[in-house]
C-alpha positions, 0 to 999 in steps of 0.5 A, a space after each residue: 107457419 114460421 111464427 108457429 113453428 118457432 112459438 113451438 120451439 120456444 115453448 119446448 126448450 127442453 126437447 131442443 136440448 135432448 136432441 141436440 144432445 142424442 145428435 151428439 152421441 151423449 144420451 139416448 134418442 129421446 122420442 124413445 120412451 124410458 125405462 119406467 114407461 115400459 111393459 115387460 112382455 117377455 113371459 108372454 112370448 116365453 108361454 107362446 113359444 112353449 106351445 110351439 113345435 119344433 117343426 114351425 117356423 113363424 114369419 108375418 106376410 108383410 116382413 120385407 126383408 129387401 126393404 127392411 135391409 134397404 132402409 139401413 142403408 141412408 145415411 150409414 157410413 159403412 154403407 152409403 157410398 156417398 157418404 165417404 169423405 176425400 182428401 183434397 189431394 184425391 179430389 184433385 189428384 191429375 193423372 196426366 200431370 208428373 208427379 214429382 219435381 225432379 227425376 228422381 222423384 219421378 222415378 221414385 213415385 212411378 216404381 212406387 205406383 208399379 209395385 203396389 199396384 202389383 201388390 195389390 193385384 195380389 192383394 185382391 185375388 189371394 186374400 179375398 178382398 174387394 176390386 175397389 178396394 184394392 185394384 180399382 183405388 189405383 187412380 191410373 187404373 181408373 183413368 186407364 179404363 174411363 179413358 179406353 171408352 173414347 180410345 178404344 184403339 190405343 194403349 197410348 192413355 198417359 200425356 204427362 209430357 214425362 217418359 216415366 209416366 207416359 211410357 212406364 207406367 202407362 205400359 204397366 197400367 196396360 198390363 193390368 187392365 189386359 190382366 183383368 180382362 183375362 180374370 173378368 172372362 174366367 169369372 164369366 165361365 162361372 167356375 169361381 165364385 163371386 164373393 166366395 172366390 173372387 170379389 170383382 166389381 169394376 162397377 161398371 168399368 169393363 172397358 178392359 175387354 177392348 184391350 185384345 191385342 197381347 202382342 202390342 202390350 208384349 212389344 211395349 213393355 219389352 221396349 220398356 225393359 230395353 230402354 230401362 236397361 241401356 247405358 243412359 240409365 245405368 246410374 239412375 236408380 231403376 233395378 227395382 221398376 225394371 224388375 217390376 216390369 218383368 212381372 207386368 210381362 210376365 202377366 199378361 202371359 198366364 192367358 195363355 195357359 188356357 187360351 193355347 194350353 201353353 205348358 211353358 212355365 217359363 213366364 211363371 219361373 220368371 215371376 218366381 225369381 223376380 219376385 225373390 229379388 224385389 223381396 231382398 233388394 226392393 227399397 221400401 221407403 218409396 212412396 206413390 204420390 199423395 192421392 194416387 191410391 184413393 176411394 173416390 171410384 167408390 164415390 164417385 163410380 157405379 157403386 152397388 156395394 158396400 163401403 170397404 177402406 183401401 186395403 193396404 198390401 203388405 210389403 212383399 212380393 210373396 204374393 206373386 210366388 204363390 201364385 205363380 207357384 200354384 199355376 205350375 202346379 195346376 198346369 204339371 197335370 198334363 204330365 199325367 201318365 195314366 188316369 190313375 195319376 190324373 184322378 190322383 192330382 185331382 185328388 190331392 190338388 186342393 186336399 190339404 190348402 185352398 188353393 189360389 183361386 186363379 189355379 183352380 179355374 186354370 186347371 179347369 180350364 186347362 185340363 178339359 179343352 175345347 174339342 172335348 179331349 181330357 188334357 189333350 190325351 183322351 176322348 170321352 170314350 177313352 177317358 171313362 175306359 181307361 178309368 175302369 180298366 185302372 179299377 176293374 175291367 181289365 181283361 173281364 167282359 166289358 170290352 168296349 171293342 165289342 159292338 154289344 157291349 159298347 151299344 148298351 154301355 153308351 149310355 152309362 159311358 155318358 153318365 159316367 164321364 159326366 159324374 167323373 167331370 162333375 167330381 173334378 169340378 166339386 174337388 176344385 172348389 174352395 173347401 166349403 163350396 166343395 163339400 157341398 157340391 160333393 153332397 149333391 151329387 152322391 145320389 148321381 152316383 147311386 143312380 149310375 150304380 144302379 144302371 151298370 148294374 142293370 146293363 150287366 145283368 143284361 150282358 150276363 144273359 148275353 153269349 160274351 165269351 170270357 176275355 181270357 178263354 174264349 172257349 167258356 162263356 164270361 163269367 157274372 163279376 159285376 165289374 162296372 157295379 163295383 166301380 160306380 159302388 166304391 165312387 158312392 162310398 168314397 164321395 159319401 165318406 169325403 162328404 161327412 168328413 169334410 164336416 169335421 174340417 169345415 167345424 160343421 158339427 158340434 161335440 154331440 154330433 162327433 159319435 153320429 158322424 163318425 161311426 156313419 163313416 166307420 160304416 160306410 167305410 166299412 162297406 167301402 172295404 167288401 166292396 174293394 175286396 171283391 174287386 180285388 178277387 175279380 183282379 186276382 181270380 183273372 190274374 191267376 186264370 191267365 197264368 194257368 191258361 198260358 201254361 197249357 198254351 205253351 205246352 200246345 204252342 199256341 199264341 200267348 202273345 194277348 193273355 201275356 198282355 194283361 198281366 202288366 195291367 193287372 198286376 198294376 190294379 192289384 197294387 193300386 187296389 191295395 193302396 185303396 183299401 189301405 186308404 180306407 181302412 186308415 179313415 175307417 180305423 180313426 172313425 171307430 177310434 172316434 166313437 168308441 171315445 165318444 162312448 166312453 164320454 157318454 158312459 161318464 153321463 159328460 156329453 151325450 149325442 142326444 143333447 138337443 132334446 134340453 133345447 126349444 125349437 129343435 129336436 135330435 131327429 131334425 139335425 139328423 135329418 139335416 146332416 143327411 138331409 143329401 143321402 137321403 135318397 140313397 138305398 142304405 138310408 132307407 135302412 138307417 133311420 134315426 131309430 136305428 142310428 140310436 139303436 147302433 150307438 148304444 152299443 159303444 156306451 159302456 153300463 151294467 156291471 164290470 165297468 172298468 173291465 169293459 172299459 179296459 176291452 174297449 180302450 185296448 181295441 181302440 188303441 189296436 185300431 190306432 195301430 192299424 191305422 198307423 201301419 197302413 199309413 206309414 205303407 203308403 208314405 213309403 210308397 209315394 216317397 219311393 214313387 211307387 216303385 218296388 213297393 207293394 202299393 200304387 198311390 200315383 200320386 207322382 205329380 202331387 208328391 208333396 200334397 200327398 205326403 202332407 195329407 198322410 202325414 197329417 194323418 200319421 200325427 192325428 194317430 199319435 195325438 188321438 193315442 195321446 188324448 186317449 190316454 189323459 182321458 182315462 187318467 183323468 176319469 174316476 173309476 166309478 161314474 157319478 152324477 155330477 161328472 157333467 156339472 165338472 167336465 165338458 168336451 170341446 172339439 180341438 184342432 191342432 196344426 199339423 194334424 188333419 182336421 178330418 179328425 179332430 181331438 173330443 178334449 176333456 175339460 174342466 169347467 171353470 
């Protein structure tokens, strides 16, 4: 057989050199046959394409995707793990040896360790890169953890013989893997998400949850502090590791916030005022020891992931202050002085920046706690009370101390809690896990509006005496429809603008999006509108009745307590419609630009129907693929979308005079819009006090002044960009207007990306 082979080989020198040359990169694999070889059947998947319909999507029974992917893995470096090469010094890097010959190195090489584990702590969870990457490449953190599998009792893991490393820097790791025990326990809860959130594969290294005792860790790295600080090390240059050590204290203190709900910020100040120092005083020439930072956990460890390098921090601490920065700001929440408020910080906690992750999960955890209460203030029933009665039922019949009225309510009162968590939950996910989890749960808010308003009719039939008189019977004001209505229209206008932030749609879909939003903020408007009515017929009805009591000297002790209430609704009602009409004013600004464009044959919204495979009405369905099951879409099909579009393209005869029409009514509805926005940027900068609006936006001033002022300069961008496009067009339209234009959807910094510029380009 050896004979065989090798009479083979000699028979076929040329195919030896071909490989020999293909394995080094130089010519193409040579099993592969040439170019001349070939049959070029693409005309043939060209005619059976052609007959296919839109709808059909082909896929043979034996395609194995798992195993297709499987097989590209063997032997491909950025996917086999046992293929990354190592350094000697990582091979035989010893964690129980001193590093360094003299102290000052060792001082040096432990400070080093300290600060860019910390920095890679950051590194990791602010901007989304792997655990083996960056945190589980410290050689002492693996250490630390394969060691606590057999010493699960001690912290004490280090025995370098040298105090530097077996107190410092062994307290330092111990801090960290309790840190990560905290972070591993919030993934458990399924509030952030693998990947999308936090990418935390310890690959098999739990051992971190044997570390339960905080104290001890606390107590340990206190001692630290306190020997660093004595007179014996005053000269020795250790201001940079003490510093250090106060943010590892500072760590293990942020499960506190949701294990205790601990609103002290002290440990989070700290971090704050810490790390402002390291960024000016840290010496930066320091190194950690050769193969201290390694990938051969990624090697050696239980890897199912891809290989990913080290990732090196950046010298900075920033990292730490807006971590710290964001927790305060998530736990300030229980500050909250009345639902408004706290529906509000909800609101504008993530609207402008993804927030850091750890915030987000802490704010969940912290506001709903453990026996049911909302930031240790309400109960379930109080809770979604309160919320209707910042809105609407104040002083109506829907009173929850009446016995009729909470036995038919108690079931919506469920529902409705359950939709207001399920809303706080969606808004503070990552911008794009949060646009779709909002999307899912329009048609939970359809249903609940669908089932107050069947208990109210209901209750209409029943003899409830008015609130107010009790005399007269109640009146018929729907006050929970109304609400659970505005909740829908508001979910599905943040829905469909979410789309334009994420940079979902394409040009040609902008004139579809946004006049569906125009309408249903349109919609939104009557409905605040009657609620306003029920606040003011209510308000009025109660100033007319205390008059006639005080001519009789009757007791108008209760009706006097209404009026606080209401006249506070009437304010934040006031602000809601602004609001509103700010998003709704921009959206028909949108369309009516879009109309234009169409009407110069440059973009048309119809563009798919040129493209194979796909047809408009498909990307329709698609875009409203979750409002499908709401009421006003069985109105709205493809049909009449195009049919309500075409009422923005200009044609016929007098074309630049319609044209002059509809650029002054856009330029009128940017000027609306404008007003109402400086209105509420002077409510929430004079904290809504002496103003005519309630924004309650006290705890997230500043996210709500960024919001509406992003708002303000997309105003004054859109008017810009209005103006360079009737410049820039002919008076008359041709035909070739699309072969020397196209439209591109522009982003500026500054402005909110909920409306971005529809750009007249040239083509090159």
């Amino acid at each position: 057989m050896y004979g065989q082979v090798k009479y083979q080989r000699i028979e076929h020198p040329r195919y030896n050199l071909d490989e020999k040359l293909y394995l080094l990169g130089l010519t193409d694999d040579p099993s592969w046959p040439k170019d001349d070889e070939l049959y070029d059947i693409t005309h043939i998947f060209k005619a059976l394409s052609s007959q296919m319909d839109a709808k059909d999507i082909v896929k043979t029974k034996e395609c194995g995707f798992y195993e297709f992917t499987h097989a590209l893995e063997v032997n491909n470096k950025k996917l086999d793990t046992s293929s990354i090469p190592l350094k000697q010094e990582e091979i035989h890097f010893d964690c129980n040896k001193p590093h360094g010959e003299t102290e000052e190195e060792r001082i040096n090489f432990v400070t080093a360790i300290a600060s860019r584990l910390l920095r890679s702590i950051t590194t990791w969870l602010n901007d989304h890169q792997t655990f083996p990457a960056t945190v589980l490449s410290c050689r002492y953190i693996e250490h630390f953890l394969i060691q606590l599998y057999s010493l699960p009792g001690t912290i004490d893991i280090l025995k370098t013989g040298d105090e530097y490393y077996d107190t410092f820097l062994n307290t330092c790791t111990a801090s960290v893997c309790y840190f990560l025990s905290f972070v591993s326990n919030i993934q458990e809860t399924s509030i952030l998400y693998e990947d999308e959130d936090l990418s935390f594969d310890p690959m098999a290294l739990d051992s971190f949850h044997l570390l339960r005792n905080q104290a001890v860790i606390a107590k340990k790295l206190e001692d630290s502090i306190k020997i660093l600080s004595s007179p014996q090390y005053l000269n020795k240059n250790v201001k940079d590791l003490i510093n250090l050590m106060h943010i590892f204290s500072s760590l293990i203190h942020i499960e506190d916030l949701v294990s205790k709900y601990s609103e002290d910020s002290e440990y989070l100040d700290k971090i704050i005022t810490v790390s402002d120092d390291l960024n000016v005083s840290y010496d930066w020439s320091r190194m950690p020891p050769n193969g201290s930072f390694s990938m051969i956990a990624q090697k050696t460890l239980s890897n199912n992931s891809p290989v990913h390098s080290i990732v090196e921090p950046v010298n900075s601490f920033n990292g730490w202050i807006d971590l710290a920065k964001d927790l305060k700001l998530a736990i300030s929440v229980s500050q909250s002085k009345s639902p408004i408020e706290f529906l509000q910080f909800v609101n504008f906690f993530t609207r402008t920046q993804e927030r850091h992750p750890l915030s987000r999960a802490v704010f969940l955890l912290f506001y709903s706690r453990k026996n049911g209460n909302i930031i240790g203030k309400y109960g379930k029933n109080e809770f979604v009370d309160k919320i209707w009665r910042e809105f609407s039922t104040t002083a109506t019949a829907i009173d929850l101390q009446n016995e009729l009225v909470f036995q038919n309510l108690s079931l919506v009162i469920d529902h409705c809690y359950t939709a207001v968590t399920e809303w706080i939950r969606n808004l503070t996910n990552n911008h794009a896990r949060a646009r779709r989890c909002i999307g899912s749960r329009i048609e939970m808010w359809s249903d609940i509006e669908t089932q107050t308003h069947t208990v109210e009719q209901y209750l209409h039939k029943q003899p409830l005496p008015d609130n107010i008189d009790s005399a007269k019977k109640a009146s018929h004001l729907w006050p929970l429809t109304l609400w659970s209505r505005a909740m829908k229209n508001s979910t599905i206008i943040d829905y469909s603008l979410r789309g334009f932030e994420l940079e979902l749609y394409q040009p040609f879909e902008c004139m579809e999006m946004t006049w569906f939003v125009s309408h249903i903020a349109s919609e939104s408007d009557e409905t605040l509108r009657e609620v306003e009515k029920i606040l003011n017929s209510k308000f009025n009805q109660i100033s007319e009745l205390t008059g006639q009591l005080l001519k009789t000297k009757q007791n108008v002790k209760k009706l006097n307590s209404y009026k606080p209430q209401l006249a506070r609704n009437i304010k934040y009602l006031k602000y809601l419609r602004a609001h509103n009409n700010v998003l709704r004013k921009l959206s028909i600004f949108q369309t009516y630009q879009f109309g234009i464009l169409k009407s110069y044959g440059i973009i048309d919204n119809n563009e798919l129907k040129e493209l194979p495979f796909v047809s408009c009405e498909l990307l329709h369905n698609l875009r409203f693929k979750k409002l499908i099951g709401t009421k006003f879409m069985k109105k709205l099909t493809y049909a009449a979308f195009q049919k309500f579009l075409n009422q923005y393209v200009i044609n016929g005869p007098e074309f630049q005079e319609k044209l002059q029409k509809v650029v002054e009514e856009m330029k009128l509805a940017l000027a609306d819009a404008r007003i109402d926005v400086k209105e509420i940027i002077h409510s929430i900068n004079k904290g809504d006090e002496d103003t005519s609006m309630l924004t309650g936006t006290r705890l997230v001033k500043d996210e709500a002044l960024s919001f509406y002022e992003e708002l303000e300069n997309s105003i004054e961008l859109l008017g810009n960009n209005l103006d360079t496009i009737t410049v820039s067009l002919p008076e008359t339209v041709s035909g070739d207007l699309k072969q020397k234009f196209f439209v591109k959807l522009r982003y500026d910094k500054g402005s909110c990306p909920y409306f971005p510029i529809l750009t007249l380009l040239e083509k090159q």
